[in-house]
Backbone bond lengths (Angstrom), bond angles and torsions (degrees), N, CA, C in turn:
res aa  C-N    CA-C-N  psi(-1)  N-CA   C-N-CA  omega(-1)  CA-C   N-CA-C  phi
1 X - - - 1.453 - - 1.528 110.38 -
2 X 1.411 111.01 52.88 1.373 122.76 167.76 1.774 126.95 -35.13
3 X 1.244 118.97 131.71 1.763 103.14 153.71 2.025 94.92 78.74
4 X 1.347 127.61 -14.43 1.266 131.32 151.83 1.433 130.88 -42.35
5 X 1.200 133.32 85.19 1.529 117.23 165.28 1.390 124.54 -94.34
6 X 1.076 107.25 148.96 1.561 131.03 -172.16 1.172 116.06 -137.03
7 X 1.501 105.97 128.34 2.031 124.18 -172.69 1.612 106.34 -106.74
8 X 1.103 104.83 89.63 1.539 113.00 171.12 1.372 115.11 -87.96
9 X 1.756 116.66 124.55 1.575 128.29 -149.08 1.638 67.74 -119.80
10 X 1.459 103.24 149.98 1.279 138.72 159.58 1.331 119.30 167.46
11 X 1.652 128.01 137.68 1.100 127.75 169.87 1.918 127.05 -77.33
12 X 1.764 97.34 -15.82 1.522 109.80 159.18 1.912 116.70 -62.48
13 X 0.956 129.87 108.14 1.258 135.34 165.11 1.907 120.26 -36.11
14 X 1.986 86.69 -71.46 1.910 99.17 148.37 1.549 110.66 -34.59
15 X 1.227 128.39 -80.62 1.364 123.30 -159.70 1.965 98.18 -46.71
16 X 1.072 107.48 -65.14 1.633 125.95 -157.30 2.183 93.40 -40.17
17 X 1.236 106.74 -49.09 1.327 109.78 -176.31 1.042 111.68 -75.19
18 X 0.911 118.48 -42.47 2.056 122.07 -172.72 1.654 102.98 -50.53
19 X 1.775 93.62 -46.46 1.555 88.81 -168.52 1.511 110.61 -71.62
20 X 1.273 108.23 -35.94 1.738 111.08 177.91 1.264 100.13 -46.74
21 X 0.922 116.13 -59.75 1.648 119.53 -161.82 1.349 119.54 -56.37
22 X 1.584 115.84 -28.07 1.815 123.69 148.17 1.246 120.09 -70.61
23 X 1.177 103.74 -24.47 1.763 85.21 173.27 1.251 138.83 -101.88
24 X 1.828 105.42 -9.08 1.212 116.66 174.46 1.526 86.29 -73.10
25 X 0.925 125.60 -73.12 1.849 118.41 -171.55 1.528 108.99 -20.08
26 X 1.464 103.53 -33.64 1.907 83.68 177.87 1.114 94.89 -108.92
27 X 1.438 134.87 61.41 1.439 131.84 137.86 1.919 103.78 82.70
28 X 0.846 100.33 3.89 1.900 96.53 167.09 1.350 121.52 -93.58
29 X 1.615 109.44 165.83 1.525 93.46 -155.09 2.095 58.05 -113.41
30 X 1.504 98.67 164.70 1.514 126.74 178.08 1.395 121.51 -147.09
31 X 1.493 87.62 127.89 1.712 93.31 179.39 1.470 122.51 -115.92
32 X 1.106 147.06 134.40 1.522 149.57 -158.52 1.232 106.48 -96.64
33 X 1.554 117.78 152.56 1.650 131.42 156.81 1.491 107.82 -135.47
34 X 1.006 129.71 -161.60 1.261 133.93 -150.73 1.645 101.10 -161.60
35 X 1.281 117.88 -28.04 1.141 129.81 162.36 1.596 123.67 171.55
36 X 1.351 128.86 -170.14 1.540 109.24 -126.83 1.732 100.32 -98.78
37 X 2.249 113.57 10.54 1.932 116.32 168.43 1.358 75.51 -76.69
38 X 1.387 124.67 -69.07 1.683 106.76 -171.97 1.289 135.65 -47.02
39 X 1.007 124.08 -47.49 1.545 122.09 161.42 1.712 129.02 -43.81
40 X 1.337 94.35 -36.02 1.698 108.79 178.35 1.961 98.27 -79.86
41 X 1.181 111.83 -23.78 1.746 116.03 -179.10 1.174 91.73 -82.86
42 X 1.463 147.66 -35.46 1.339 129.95 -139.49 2.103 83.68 -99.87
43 X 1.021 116.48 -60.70 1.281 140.16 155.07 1.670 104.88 9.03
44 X 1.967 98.36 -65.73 1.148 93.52 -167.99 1.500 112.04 -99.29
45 X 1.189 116.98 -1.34 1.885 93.07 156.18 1.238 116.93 -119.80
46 X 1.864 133.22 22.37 0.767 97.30 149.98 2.186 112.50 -128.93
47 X 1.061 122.12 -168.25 0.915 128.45 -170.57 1.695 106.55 -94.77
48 X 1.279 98.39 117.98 1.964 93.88 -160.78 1.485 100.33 -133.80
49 X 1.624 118.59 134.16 1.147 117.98 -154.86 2.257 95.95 -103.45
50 X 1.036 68.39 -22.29 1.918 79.72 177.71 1.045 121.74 179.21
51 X 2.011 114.81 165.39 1.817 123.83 -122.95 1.257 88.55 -136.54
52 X 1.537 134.43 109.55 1.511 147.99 -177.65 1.754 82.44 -94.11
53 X 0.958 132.01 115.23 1.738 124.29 -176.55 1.687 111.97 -130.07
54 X 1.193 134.59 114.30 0.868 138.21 168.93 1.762 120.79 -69.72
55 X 1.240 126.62 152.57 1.448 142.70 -159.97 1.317 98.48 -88.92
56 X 1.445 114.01 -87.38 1.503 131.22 -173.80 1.681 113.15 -64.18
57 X 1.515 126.43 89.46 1.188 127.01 -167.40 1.622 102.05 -127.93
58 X 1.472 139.14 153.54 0.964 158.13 171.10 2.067 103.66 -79.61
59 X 1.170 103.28 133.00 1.455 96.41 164.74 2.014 111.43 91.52
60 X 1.427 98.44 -64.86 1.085 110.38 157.34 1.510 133.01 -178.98
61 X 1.646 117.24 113.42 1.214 125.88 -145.84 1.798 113.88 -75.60
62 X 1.666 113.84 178.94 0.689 102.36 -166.30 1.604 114.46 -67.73
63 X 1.063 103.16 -41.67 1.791 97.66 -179.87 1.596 115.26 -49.97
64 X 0.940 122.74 -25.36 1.769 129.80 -176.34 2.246 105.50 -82.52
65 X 1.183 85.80 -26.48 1.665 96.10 -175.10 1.445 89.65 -98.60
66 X 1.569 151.44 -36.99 1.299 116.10 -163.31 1.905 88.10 -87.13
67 X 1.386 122.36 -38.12 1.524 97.09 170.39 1.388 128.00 -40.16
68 X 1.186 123.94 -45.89 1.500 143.54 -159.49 1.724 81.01 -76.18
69 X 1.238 128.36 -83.33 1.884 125.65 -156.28 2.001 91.66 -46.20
70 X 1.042 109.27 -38.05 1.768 107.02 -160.26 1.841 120.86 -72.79
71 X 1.928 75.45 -3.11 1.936 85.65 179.94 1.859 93.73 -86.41
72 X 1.211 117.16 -10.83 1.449 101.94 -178.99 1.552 116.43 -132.36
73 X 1.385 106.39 -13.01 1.638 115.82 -176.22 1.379 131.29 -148.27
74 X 1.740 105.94 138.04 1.735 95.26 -172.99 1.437 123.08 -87.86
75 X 1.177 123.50 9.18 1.485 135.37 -168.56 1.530 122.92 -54.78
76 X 0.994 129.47 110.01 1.730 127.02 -159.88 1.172 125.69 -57.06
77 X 1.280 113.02 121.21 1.657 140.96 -153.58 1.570 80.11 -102.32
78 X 1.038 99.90 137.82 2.220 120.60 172.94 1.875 94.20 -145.63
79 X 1.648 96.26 117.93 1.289 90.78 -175.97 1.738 101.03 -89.43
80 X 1.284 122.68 178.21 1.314 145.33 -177.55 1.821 109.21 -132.03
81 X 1.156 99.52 92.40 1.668 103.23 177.47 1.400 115.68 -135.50
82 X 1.648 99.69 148.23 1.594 87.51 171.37 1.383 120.77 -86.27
83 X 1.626 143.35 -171.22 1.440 139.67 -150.39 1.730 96.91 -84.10
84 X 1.400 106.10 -36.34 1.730 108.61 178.72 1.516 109.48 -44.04
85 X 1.523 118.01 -50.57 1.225 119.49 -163.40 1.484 118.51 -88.61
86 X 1.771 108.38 50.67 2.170 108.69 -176.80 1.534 86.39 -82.11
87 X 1.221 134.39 1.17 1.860 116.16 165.63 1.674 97.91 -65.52
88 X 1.319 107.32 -79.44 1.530 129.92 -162.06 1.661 89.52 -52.03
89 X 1.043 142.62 -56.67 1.735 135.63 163.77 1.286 113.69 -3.44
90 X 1.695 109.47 -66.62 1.104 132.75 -158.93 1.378 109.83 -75.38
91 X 1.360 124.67 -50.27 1.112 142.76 -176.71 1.752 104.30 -61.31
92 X 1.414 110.97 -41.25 1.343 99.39 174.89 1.169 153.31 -69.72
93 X 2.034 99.37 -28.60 1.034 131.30 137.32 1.764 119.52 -38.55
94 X 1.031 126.35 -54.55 1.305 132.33 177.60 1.468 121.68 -60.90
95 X 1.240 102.26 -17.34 1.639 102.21 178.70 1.545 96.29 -125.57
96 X 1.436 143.63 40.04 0.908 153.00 104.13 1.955 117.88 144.53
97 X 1.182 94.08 21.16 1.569 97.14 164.87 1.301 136.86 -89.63
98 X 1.270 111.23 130.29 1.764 117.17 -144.04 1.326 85.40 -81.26
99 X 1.529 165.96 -60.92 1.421 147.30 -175.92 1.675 111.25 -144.87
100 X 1.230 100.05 179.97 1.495 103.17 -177.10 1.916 98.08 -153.99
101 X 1.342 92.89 160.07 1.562 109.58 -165.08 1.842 105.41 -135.72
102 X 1.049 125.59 139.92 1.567 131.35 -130.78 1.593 75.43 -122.43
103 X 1.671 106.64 121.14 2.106 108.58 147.81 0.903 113.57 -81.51
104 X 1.230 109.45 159.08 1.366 114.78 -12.59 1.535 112.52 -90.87
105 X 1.230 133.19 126.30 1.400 165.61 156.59 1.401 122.90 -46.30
106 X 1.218 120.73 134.79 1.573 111.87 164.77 1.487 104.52 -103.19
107 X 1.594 75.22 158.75 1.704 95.53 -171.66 1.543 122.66 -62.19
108 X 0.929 127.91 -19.76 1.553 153.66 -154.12 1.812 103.75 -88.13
109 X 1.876 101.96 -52.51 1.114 117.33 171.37 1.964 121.64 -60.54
110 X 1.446 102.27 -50.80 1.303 145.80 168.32 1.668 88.66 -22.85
111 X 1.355 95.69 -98.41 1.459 121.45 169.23 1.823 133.14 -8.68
112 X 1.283 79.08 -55.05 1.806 105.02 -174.33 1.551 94.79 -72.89
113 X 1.429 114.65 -51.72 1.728 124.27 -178.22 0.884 95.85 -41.47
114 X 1.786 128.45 -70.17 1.748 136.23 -145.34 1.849 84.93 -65.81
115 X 1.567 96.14 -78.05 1.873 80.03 -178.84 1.426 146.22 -30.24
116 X 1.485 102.64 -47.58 1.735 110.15 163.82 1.308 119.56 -34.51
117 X 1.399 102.21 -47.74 1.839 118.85 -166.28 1.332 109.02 -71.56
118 X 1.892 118.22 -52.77 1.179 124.19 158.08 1.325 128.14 -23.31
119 X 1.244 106.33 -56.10 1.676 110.28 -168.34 1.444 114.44 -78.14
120 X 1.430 112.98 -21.38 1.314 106.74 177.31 1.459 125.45 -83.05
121 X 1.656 98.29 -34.57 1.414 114.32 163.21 1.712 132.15 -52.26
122 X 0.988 93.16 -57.90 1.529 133.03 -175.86 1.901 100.23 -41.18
123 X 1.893 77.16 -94.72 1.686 103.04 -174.04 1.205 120.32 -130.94
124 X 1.335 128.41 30.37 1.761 134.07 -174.83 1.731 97.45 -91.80
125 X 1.101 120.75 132.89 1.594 143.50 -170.22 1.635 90.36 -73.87
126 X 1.503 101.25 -169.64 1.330 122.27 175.33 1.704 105.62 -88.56
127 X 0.865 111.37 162.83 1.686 119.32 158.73 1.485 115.90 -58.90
128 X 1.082 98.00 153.22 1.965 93.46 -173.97 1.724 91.07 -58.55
129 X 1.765 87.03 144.93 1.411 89.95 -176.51 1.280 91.73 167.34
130 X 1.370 102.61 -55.09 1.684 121.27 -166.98 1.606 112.43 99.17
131 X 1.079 123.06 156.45 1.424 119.02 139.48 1.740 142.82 -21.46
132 X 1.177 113.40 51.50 1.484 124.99 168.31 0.992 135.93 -116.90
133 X 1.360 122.89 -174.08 1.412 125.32 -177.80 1.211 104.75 -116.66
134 X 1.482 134.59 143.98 1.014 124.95 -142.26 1.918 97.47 -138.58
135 X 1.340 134.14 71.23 1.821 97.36 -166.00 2.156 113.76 -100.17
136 X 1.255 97.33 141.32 1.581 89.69 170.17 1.222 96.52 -125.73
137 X 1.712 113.27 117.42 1.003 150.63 -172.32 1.955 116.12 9.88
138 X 1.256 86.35 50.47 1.591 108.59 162.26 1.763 101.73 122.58
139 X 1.242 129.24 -43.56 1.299 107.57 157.18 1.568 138.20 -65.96
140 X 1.494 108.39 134.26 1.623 106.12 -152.48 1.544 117.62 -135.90
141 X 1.258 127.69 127.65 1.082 119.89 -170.54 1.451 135.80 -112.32
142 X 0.824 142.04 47.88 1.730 159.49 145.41 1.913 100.85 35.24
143 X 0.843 125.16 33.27 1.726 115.92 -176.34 1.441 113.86 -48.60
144 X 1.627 121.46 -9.37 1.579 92.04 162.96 1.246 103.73 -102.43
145 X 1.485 143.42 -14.13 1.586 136.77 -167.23 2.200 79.88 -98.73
146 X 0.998 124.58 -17.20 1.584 119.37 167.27 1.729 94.31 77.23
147 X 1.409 117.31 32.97 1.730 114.31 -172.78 1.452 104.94 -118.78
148 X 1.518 119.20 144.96 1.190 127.79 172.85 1.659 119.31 -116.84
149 X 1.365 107.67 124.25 1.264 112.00 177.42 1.776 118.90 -109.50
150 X 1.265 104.81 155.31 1.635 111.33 134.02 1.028 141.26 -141.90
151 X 1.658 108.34 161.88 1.848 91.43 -149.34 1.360 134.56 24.27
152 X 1.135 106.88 51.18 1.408 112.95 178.39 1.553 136.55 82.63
153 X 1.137 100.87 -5.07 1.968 131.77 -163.94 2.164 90.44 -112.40
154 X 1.518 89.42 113.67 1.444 92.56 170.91 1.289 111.26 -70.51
155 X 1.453 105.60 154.59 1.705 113.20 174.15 1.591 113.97 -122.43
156 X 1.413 119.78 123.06 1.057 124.04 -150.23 1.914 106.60 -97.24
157 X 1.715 110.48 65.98 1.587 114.98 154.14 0.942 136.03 -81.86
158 X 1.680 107.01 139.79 1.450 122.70 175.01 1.270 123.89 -51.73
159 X 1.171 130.22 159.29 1.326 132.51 179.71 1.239 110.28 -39.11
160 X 1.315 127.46 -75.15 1.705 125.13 -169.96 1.682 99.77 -57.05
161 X 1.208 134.50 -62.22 1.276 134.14 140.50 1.771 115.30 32.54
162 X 1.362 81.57 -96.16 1.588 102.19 178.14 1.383 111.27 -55.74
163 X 1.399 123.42 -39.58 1.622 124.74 -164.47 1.619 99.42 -86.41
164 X 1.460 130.50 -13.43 1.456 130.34 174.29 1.856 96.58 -79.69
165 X 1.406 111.45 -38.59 2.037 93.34 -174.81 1.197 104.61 -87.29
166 X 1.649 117.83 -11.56 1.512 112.43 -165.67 1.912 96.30 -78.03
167 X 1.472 100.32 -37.02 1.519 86.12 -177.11 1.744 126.40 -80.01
168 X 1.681 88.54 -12.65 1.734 72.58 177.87 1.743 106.76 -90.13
169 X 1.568 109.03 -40.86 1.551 89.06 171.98 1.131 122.44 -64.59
170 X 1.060 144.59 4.43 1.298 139.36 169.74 2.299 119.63 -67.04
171 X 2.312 77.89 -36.41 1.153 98.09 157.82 1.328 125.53 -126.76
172 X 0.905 114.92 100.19 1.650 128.51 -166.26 1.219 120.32 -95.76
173 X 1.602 105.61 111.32 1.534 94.95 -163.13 1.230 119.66 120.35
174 X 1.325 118.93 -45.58 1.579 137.92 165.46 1.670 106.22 -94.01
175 X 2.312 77.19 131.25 2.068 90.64 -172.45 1.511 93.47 -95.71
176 X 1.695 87.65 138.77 1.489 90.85 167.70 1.446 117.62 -117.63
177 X 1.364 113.32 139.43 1.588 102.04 -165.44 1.821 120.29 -72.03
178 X 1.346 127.17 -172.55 1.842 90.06 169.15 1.393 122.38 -92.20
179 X 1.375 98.58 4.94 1.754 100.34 174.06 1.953 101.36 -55.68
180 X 1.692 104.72 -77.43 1.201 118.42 170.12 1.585 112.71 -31.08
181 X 1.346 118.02 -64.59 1.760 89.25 173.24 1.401 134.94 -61.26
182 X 2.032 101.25 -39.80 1.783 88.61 168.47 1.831 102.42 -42.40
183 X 1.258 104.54 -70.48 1.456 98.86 -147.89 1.380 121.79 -58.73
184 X 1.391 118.62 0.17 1.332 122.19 -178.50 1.558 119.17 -104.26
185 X 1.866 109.22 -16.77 1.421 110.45 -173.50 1.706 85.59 -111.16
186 X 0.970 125.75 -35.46 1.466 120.14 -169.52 2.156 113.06 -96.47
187 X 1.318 111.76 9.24 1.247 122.66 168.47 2.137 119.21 53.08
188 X 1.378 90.32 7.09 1.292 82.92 175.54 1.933 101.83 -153.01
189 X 1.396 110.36 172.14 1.232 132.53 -141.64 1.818 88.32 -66.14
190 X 1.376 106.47 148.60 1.695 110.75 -166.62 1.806 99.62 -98.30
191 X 1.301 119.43 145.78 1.571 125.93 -166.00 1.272 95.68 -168.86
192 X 1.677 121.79 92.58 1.372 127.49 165.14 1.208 116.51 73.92
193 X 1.278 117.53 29.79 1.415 128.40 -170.33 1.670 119.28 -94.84
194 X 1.444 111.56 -0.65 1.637 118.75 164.35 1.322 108.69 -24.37
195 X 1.438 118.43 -81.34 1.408 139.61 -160.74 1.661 92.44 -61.14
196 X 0.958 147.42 -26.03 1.678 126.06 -162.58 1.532 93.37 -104.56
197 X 1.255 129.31 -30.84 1.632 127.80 -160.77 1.816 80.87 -88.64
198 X 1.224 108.10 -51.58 1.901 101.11 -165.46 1.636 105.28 -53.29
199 X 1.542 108.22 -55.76 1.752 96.06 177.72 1.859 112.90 -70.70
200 X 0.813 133.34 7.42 1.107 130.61 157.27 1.649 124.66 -63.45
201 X 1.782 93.60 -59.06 0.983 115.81 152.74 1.757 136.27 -13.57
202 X 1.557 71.00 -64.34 1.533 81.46 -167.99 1.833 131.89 -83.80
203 X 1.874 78.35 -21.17 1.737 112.54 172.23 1.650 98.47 -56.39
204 X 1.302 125.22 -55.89 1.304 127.55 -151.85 1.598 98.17 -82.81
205 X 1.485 136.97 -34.65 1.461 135.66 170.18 1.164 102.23 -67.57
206 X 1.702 136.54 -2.72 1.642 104.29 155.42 1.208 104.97 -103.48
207 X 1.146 129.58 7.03 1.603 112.83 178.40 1.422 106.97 -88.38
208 X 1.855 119.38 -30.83 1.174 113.50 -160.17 1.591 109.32 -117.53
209 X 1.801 120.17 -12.88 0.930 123.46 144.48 1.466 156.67 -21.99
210 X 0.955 167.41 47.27 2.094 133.82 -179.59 1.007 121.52 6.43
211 X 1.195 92.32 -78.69 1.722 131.51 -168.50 1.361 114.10 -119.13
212 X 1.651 113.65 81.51 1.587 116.53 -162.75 1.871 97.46 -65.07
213 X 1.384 105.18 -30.61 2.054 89.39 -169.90 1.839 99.44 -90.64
214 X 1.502 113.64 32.13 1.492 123.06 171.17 1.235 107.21 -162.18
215 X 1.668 102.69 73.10 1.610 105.56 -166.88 1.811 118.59 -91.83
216 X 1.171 91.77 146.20 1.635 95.00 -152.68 1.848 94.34 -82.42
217 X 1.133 111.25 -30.18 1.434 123.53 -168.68 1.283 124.53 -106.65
218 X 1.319 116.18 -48.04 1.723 122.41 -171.40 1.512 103.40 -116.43
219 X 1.138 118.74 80.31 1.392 142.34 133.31 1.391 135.77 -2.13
220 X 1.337 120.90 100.94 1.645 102.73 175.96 1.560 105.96 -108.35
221 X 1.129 121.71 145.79 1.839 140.53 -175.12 1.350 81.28 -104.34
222 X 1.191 124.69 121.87 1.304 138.04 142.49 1.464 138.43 -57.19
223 X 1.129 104.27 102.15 1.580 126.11 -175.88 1.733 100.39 88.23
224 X 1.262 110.04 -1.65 2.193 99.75 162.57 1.391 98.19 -96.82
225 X 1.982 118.35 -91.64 0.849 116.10 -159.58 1.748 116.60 -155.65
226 X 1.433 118.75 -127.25 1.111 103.41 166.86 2.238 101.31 -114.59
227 X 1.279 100.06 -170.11 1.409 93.10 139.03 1.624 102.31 176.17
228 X 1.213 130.58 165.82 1.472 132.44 164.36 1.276 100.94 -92.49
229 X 1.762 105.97 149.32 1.170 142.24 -130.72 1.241 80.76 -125.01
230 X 1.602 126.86 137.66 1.150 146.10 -154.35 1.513 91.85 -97.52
């Protein structure tokens, strides 16, 4: 994973190196903050492909910094929390961070996360489908410009985001349960993943919604899964 950079936020020094030190091994270049004025400085001069972000920060934490990066950029936020904090998890996810990984963590796991995110970001294609445009009855999906509209008004989703409407409109009509979406937008085997696919879920019915708790488009099947509505 050559030519990759990665901004790992933490106010632990230990943590900040340990992780460098796995990722330069897989060939990424890594840049440090200390917390999330630094992270937003590092942000802006250099070109950063993804956000290792810590929770508990001095000055300004992670939940206040993934709002702040999400007013201007979609680049994949992976939070860093310990097990106390599944509120602040949730919450981070909700204001637009594509996953988070629980300390202390192994590296192995760590790793696979940053990569997962990479590849989708990076250079991961569309879903079979091909390159099209896709509209159900005013929501519309652009799979080679990778943009989602309605009625004509872009809607501004995050990476995982985009790859949860890209796969159901792609299949429209067909419920997928959240095993099948973890494992199909997030590329690896699903383990307690309710809570991260549901606020995802639910993030993307207010962006593309009216009336997100009377959703015109994204559908839930009760006790299967979700699906968009033809």
């Amino acid at each position: 994973m050559d030519n990759y950079v990665v901004l790992v936020v933490d106010d632990d020094k230990e943590i900040r190196d340990g992780i460098k030190i796995y990722l330069k091994n897989e060939g990424m270049t890594v840049l440090t903050a200390q917390d999330g004025i630094e992270a937003i400085e590092r942000l802006n001069e250099h070109e950063v492909h993804l956000i290792l972000l810590d929770i508990m920060m001095p000055r300004m934490d992670g939940i206040a910094t993934t709002f702040k990066i999400r007013e201007k950029k979609n680049i994949p936020i992976i939070i860093l929390s310990a097990k106390s904090e599944d509120t602040d998890k949730i919450l981070g996810l909700q204001i637009g961070a594509d996953d988070y990984v629980t300390k202390p963590f192994n590296p192995l796991e760590l790793i696979a996360r940053v990569k997962s995110q990479l590849r989708r970001y990076v250079k991961l294609g569309p879903f079979e489908g091909g390159n099209k445009q896709i509209d159900l009855n005013g929501l519309t999906i652009d799979q080679a410009a990778k943009e989602v509209s309605v009625n004509g008004e872009a809607v501004k989703l995050t990476p995982i985001e985009y790859r949860i409407v890209e796969l159901l409109m792609v299949n429209a009509g067909r419920v997928f349960s959240i095993t099948e979406i973890y494992e199909k937008v997030w590329k690896e085997p699903c383990y307690n993943a309710d809570n991260t696919v549901a606020v995802h879920i639910r993030k993307i019915r207010e962006k593309i919604e009216i009336d997100p708790k009377n959703p015109r488009y994204l559908k839930v099947v009760w006790g299967i899964g979700y699906k968009m509505e033809k």
